[in-house]
C-alpha positions in Angstrom: 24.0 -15.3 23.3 25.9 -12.5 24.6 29.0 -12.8 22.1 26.6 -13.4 19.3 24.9 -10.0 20.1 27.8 -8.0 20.4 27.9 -7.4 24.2 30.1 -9.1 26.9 29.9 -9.8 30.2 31.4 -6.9 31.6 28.7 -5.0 29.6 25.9 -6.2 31.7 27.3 -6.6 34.9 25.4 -8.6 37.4 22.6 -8.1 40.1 23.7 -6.5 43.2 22.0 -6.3 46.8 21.7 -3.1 48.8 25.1 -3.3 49.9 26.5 -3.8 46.8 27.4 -7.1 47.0 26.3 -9.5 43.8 23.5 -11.4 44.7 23.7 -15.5 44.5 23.1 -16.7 41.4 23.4 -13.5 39.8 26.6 -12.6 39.1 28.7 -11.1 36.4 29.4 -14.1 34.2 33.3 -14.3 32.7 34.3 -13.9 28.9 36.7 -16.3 28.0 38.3 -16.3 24.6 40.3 -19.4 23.6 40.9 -19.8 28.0 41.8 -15.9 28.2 39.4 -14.0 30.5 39.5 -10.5 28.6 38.5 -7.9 30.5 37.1 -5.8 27.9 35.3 -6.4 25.1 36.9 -7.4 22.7 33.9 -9.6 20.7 34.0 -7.7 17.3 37.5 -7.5 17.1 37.6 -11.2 17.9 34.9 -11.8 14.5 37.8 -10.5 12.3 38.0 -14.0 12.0 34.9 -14.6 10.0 36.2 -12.2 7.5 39.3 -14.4 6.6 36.8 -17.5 7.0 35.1 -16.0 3.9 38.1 -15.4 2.0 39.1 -18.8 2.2 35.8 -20.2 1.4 35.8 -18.1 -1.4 39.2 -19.2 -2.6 37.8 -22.6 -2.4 35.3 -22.0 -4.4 37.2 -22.4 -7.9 39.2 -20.0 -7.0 36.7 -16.8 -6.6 39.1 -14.0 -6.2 36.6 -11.1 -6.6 35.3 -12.2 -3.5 38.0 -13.0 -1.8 39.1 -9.5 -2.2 35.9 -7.8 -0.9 36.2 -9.7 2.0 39.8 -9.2 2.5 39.3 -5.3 1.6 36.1 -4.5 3.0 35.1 -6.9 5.6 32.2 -7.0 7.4 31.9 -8.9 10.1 34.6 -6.7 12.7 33.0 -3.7 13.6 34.7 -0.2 15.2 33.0 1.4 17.5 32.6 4.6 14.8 30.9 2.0 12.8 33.3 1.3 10.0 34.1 -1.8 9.2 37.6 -3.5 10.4 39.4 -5.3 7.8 42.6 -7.7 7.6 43.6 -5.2 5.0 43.9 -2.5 7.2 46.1 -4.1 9.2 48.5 -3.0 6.7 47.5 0.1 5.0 47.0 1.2 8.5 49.9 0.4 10.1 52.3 3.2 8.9 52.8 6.2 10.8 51.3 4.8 14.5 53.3 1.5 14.4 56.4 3.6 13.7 55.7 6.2 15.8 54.6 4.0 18.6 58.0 2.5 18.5 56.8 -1.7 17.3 60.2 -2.5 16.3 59.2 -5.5 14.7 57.3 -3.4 12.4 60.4 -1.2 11.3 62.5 -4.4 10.9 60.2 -5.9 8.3 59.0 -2.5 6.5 62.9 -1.8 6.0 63.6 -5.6 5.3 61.0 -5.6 2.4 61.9 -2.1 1.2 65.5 -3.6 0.7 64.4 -6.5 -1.4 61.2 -5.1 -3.1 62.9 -1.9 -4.0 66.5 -2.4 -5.7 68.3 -2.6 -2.7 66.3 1.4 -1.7 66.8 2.7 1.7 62.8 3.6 1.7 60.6 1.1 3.9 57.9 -0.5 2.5 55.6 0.5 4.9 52.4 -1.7 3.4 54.8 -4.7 2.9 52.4 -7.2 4.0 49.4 -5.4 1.8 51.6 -5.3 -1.1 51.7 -9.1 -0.4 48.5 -10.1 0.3 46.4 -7.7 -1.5 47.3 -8.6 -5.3 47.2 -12.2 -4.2 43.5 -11.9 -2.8 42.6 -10.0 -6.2 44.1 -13.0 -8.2 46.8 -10.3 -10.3 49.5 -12.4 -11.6 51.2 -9.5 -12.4 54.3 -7.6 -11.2 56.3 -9.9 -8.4 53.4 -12.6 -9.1 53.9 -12.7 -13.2 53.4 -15.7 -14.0 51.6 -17.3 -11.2 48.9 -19.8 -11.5 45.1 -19.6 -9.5 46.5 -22.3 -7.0 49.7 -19.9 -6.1 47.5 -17.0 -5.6 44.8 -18.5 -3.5 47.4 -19.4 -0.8 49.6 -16.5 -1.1 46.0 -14.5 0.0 44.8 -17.2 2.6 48.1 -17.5 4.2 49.3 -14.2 3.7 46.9 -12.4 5.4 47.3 -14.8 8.6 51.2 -14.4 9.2 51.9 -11.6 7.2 48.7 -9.0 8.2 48.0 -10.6 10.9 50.8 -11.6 12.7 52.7 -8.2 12.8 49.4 -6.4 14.1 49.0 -8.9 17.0 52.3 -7.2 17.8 51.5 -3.7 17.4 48.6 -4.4 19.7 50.8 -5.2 22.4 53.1 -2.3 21.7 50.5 -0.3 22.0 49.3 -1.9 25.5 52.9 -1.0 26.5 52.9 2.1 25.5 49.7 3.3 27.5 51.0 1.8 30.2 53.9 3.7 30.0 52.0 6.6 29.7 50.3 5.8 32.7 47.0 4.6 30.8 46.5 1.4 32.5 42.4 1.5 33.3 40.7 -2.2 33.6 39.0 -1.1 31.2 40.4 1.3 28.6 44.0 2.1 27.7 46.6 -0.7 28.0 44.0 -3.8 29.2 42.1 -2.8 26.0 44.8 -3.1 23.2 46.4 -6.3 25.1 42.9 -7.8 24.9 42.8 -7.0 21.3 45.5 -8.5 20.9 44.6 -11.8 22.3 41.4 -11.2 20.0 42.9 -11.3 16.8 45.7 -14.0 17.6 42.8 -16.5 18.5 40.0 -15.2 16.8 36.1 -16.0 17.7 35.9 -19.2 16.0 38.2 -20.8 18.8 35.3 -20.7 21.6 35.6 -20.4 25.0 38.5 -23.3 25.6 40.0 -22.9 22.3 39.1 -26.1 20.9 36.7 -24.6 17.9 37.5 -24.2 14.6 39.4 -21.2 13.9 41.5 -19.5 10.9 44.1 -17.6 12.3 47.2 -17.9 14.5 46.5 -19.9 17.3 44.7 -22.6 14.7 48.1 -22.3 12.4 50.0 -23.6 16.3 47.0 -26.5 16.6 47.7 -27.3 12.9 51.2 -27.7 13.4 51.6 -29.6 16.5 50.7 -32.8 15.7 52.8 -32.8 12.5 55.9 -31.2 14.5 55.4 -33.5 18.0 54.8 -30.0 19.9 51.5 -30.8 21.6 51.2 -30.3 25.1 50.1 -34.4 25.2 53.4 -35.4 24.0 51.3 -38.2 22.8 49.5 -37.7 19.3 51.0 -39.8 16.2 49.5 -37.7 13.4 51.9 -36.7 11.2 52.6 -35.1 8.1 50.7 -37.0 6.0 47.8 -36.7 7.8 44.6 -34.7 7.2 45.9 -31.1 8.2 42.7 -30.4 9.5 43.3 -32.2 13.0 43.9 -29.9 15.6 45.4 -30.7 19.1 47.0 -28.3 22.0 50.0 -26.9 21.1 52.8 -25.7 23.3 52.8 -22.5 21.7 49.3 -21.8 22.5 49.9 -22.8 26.1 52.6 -20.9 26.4 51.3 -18.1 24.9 48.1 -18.1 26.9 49.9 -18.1 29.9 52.2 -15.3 28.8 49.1 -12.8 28.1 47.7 -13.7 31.7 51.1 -12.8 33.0 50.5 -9.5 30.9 47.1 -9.1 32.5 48.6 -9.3 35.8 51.8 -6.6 34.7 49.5 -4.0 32.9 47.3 -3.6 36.2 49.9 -3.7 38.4 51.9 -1.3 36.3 55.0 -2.9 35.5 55.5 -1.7 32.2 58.9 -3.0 31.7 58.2 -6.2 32.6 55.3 -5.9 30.1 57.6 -5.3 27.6 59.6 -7.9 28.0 56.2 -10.5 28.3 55.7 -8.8 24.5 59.0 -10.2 23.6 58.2 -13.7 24.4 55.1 -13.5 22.9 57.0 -12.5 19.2 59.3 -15.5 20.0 56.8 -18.2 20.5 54.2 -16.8 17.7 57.3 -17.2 15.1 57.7 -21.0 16.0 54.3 -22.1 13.9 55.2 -20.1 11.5 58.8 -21.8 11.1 57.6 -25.1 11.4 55.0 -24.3 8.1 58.2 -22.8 6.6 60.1 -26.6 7.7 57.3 -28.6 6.0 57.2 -27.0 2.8 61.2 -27.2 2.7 61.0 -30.8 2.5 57.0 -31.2 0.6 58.4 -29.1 -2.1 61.8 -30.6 -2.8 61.9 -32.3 -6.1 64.9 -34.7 -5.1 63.5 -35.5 -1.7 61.7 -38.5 -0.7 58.2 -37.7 -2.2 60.3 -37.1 -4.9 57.4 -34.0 -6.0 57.0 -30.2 -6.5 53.9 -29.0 -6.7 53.3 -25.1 -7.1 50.8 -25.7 -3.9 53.8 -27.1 -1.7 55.9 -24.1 -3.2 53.9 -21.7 -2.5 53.1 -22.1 1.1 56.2 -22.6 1.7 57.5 -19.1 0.0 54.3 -17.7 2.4 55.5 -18.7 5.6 59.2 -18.1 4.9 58.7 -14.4 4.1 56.3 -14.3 7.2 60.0 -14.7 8.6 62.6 -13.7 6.8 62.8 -10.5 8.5 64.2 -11.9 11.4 66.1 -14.5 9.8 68.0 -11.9 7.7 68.8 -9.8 11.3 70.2 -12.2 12.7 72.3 -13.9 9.5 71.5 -12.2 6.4 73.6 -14.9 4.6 71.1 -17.7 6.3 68.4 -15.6 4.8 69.5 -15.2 1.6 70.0 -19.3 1.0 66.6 -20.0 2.4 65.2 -17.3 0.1 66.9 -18.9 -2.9 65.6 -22.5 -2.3 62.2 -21.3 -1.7 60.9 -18.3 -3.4 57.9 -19.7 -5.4 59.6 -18.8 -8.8 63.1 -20.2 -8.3 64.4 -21.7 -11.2 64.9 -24.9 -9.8 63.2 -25.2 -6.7 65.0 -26.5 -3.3 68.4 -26.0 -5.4 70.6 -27.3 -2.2 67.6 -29.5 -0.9 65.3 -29.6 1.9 68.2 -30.7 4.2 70.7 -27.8 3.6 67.9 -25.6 3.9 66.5 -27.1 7.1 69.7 -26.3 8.6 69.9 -22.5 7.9 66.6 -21.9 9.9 68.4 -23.8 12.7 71.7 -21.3 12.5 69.2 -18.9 13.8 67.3 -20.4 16.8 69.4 -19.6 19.2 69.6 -15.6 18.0 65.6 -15.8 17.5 65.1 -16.7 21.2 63.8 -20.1 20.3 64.6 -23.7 20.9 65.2 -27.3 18.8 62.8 -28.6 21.3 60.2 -25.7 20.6 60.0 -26.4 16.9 60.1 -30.1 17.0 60.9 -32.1 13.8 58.5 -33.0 11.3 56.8 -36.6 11.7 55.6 -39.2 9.8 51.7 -41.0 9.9 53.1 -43.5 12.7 54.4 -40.8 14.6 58.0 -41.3 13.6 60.5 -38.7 12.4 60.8 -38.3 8.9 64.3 -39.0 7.9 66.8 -35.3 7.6 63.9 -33.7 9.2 64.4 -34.7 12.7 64.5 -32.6 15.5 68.1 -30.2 16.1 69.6 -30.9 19.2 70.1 -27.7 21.7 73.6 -27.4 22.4 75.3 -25.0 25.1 79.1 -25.7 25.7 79.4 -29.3 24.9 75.5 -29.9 27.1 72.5 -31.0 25.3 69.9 -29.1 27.3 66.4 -30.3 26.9 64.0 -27.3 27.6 64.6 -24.0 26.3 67.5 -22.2 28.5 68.3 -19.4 25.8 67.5 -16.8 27.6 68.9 -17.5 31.0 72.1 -18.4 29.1 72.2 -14.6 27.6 72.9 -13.1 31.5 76.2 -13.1 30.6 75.9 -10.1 27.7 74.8 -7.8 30.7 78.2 -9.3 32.3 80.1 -8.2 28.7 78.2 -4.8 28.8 
């Protein structure tokens, strides 16, 4: 009952002998979150899950938005150590000036991304971007850049959004922040750096996960379980669900395995003190959280095209699609700003004609990116059918490197020759 009280393992310790040894049977127990042994506790910032659990039930039930928007604006289940509630909210009205200040370049490229597009081309960043996203959604406004939007577009612009918009970019400050004690030579077992990389860990997985990550959560790591099975990007290599299967079957994603080991490598860097190294972990983390997120973006290319084979448009399918593409955009547009602009004219939610140049076409501007995002054909996977088949245009790319298909991600050890360039 420890995590259900509040306290952790480290909290309590264990039984020691006169010499100071733990006695058998009586030692410190381990808290595991999702198969990461956090060192500190991290259990209330973990339960920020339960807040976005309630927003969704709320959403689901006909669509009550006044809810919704307490429990996305006030909270109640996360709790601060001053007492105040932590809210998914805050992750956003929050962020601006420590995420700038505390150099999360991630955060600058989307708050000056959004600013662009939001603002008549302005020069200002929109510091609240993913607020200003999520927030009118959760209060059901159809008003202002959602005129005209029905309950159903709402209710996942506020579910969604406040996973991989809110969410996602505070996961990252997290681990800026983790880097940035460490720099500063703040790396204590248990304060400083270990704390805000535990955090972060915390609100990518969430509390509903359990121990081994096999529960039922609502955030990013249950987004990567989600998408596996429909992308063929489970660590099993062996499930056949596909897209038109319930979404609600989970399995272990590569992501999450991939990611997991990446924070226990950052365990192992922030004690040890190698805070460049951290860094760099932090990098690869952003890399493989963005591939879920792509592969929801993928889906909803090819769900919401009205000439495609389902031959439907639903303003559901539109609008989760519009959700995860803006989660990435960002990126997309700094690494090919004409790439992003096509994908952001086939899938904004209000487009005229929805999918203008087709799910195919647009398919193949999130691939012109890959390479510059740090990520793989192979990562992303193609989107399947029931029997575990590719659906037809929406196969997997193939990873290319002069004239050699390569078959696990190389990227990376490829770019050694820009330090030869510099």
């Amino acid at each position: 009952v420890y995590s259900c009280l509040g306290i952790s393992c480290a909290d309590v310790g264990g039984l020691r002998s006169e010499d100071g040894s733990y006695i058998e049977g009586m030692e410190p127990c381990v808290d595991i979150l999702a198969g990461y042994n956090h060192k500190t506790n991290v259990i209330e910032h973990s339960e920020i899950d339960l807040d976005q659990q309630q927003i969704e039930a709320a959403l689901s039930n006909n669509y009550d938005f006044d809810t919704a928007s307490q429990w996305y604006s006030l909270g109640g289940n996360s709790v601060k150590s001053d007492g105040a509630n932590r809210t998914i909210k805050g992750f956003s009205t929050g962020a601006f000036p420590k995420m700038v200040d505390g150099n999360n370049q991630y955060f600058v490229t989307y708050s000056n991304y959004w600013g662009r597009k939001r603002n008549a081309n302005s020069s200002t960043p929109q510091y609240d971007y993913a607020d200003m996203f999520t927030g009118p959604a959760c209060r059901g406004e159809a008003t202002g850049m959602f005129a005209g939007a029905d309950q159903e577009t709402l209710s996942q612009f506020c579910k969604k959004g406040a996973v991989v918009q809110n969410a996602w970019m505070y996961v990252i400050w997290e681990m800026q922040d983790a880097v940035n004690d460490c720099f500063a030579g703040d790396i204590n077992n248990n304060g400083g750096a270990a704390v805000a990389w535990d955090e972060a860990w915390a609100f990518y997985a969430g509390s509903l996960e359990g121990v081994d990550g096999s529960g039922s959560g609502v955030l990013l790591h249950a987004l990567a379980e989600k998408r596996c099975p429909q992308f063929g990007t489970c660590t099993s290599g062996t499930s056949t669900a596909g897209d038109t299967t319930s979404t609600t079957i989970k399995d272990d994603a590569v992501v999450n395995a991939r990611l997991l080991s990446l924070f226990k490598t950052g365990q192992t860097q922030i004690l040890s003190g190698q805070c460049n190294r951290l860094q760099n972990t932090l990098h690869e983390v952003v890399k493989q959280m963005t591939v879920p997120v792509i592969q929801g973006a993928l889906r909803y290319t090819y769900r919401a095209d009205p000439n495609g084979p389902l031959q439907s448009s639903t303003t559901k399918d539109r609008a989760e699609g519009w959700v995860f593409a803006s989660a990435v955009l960002p990126l997309i547009d700094q690494c090919n700003s004409s790439a992003a602009s096509k994908i952001e004219q086939n899938m904004i939610w209000n487009a005229p004609t929805a999918m203008v140049d087709g799910y195919a076409f647009t398919k193949q501007q999130f691939e012109s990116v890959y390479s510059c995002l740090g990520i793989s054909c192979a990562d992303v996977g193609g989107l399947r059918s029931e029997d575990g088949s590719y659906i037809e245009g929406m196969e997997p790319c193939v990873d290319i490197l002069a004239g050699y298909n390569h078959k696990t991600n190389v990227i990376e050890h490829s770019e050694i020759d820009l330090d030869q360039q510099q």
